[in-house]
LOPA-981822 format. One record per atom (N, C-alpha, C): x, z, y; residue in three letters. Coordinates in pm, whole numbers, padded with zeros to 5 digits, always signed. Layout:
BEGIN
XZYala;...
% end
This chain:
BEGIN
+02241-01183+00074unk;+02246-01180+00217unk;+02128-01259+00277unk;+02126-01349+00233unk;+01997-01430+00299unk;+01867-01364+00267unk;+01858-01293+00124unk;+01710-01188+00119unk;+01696-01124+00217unk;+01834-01043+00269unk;+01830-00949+00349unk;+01761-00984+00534unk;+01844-01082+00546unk;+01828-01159+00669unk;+01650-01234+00683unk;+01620-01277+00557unk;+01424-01303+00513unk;+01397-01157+00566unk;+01393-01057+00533unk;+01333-00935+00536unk;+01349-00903+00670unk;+01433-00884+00776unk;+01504-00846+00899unk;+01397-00949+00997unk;+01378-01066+00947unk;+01298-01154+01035unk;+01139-01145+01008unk;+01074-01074+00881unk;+00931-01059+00843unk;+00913-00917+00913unk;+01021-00823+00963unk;+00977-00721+01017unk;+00993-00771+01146unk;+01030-00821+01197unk;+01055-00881+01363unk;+00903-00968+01364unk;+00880-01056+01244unk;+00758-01102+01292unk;+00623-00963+01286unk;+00648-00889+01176unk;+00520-00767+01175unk;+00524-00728+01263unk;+00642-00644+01341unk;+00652-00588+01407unk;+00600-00614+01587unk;+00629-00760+01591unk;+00556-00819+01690unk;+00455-00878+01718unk;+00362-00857+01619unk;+00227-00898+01655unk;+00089-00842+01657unk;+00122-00727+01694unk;+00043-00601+01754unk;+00055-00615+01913unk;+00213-00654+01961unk;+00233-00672+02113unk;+00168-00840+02155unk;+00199-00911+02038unk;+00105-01081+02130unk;-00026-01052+02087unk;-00072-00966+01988unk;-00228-00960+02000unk;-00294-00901+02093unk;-00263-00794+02093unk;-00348-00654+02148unk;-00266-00598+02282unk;-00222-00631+02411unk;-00109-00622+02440unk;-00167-00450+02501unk;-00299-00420+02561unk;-00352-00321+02648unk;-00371-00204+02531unk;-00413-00227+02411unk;-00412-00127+02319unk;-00261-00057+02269unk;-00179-00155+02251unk;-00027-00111+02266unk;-00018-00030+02320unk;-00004-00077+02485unk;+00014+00039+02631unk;-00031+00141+02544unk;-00186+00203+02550unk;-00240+00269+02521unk;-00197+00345+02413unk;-00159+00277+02309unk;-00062+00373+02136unk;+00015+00433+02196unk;+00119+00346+02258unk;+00279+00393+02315unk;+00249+00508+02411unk;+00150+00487+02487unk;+00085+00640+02548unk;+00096+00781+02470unk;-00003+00735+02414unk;-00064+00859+02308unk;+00060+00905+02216unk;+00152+00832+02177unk;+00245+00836+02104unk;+00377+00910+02197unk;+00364+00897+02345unk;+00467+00985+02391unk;+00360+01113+02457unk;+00265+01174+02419unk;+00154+01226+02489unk;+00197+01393+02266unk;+00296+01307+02191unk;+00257+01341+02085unk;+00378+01477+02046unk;+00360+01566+02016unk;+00506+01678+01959unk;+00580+01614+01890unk;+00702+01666+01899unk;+00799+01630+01784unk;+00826+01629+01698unk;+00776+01698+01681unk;+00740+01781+01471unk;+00652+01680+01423unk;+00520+01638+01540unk;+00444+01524+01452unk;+00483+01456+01440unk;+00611+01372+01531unk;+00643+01198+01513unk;+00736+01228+01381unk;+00797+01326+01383unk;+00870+01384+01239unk;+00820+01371+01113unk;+00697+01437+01140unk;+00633+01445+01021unk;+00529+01257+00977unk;+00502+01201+01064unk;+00523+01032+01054unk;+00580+00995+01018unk;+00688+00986+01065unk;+00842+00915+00998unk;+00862+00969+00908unk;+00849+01079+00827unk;+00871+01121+00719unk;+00769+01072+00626unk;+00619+01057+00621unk;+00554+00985+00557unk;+00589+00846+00534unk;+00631+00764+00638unk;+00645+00613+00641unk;+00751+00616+00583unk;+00858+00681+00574unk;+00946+00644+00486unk;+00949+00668+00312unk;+00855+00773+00313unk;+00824+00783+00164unk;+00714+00719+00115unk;+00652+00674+00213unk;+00546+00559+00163unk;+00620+00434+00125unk;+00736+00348+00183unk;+00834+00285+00192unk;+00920+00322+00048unk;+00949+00411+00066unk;+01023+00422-00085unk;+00944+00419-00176unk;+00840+00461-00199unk;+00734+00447-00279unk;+00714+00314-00340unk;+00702+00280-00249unk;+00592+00085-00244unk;+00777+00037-00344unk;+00885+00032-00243unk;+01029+00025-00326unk;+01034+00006-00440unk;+01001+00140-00517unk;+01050+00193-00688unk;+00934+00148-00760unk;+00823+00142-00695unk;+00719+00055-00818unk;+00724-00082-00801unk;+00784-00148-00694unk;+00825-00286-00695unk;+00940-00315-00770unk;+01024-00243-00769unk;+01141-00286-00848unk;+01183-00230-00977unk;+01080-00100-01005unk;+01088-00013-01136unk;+01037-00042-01276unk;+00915-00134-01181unk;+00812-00100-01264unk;+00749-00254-01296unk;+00649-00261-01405unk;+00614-00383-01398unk;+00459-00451-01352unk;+00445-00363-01270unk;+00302-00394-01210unk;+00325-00526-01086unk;+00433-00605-01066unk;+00371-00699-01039unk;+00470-00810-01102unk;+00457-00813-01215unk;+00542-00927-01305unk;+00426-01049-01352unk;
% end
């Protein structure tokens, strides 16, 4: 539980520091990003999550970082 709760707070910090850095380029993503089809944000999220599982199964499968 506490790994879990580490992890929940390293994405709260990733996740927020694109908005205290860059705050006008944001605007600007979040633009372009509702400016975008649905099929593409689909087809995103479908990469990021298999990039995500990816990074996953060779972290925990495998022994490339022992």
């Amino acid at each position: 539980m506490k790994l879990l709760f580490t992890l929940i707070g390293l994405i709260f910090i990733l996740e927020g520091l694109p908005y205290l850095t860059f705050p006008e380029a944001m605007q600007r993503w979040l633009q372009q990003l509702m400016e975008m089809k649905p099929a593409q944000l689909r087809m995103v999220g479908l990469c990021a999550v298999g990039t995500g599982l990816l990074i996953c199964y060779i972290t925990l499968r495998t022994s490339l970082f022992n």
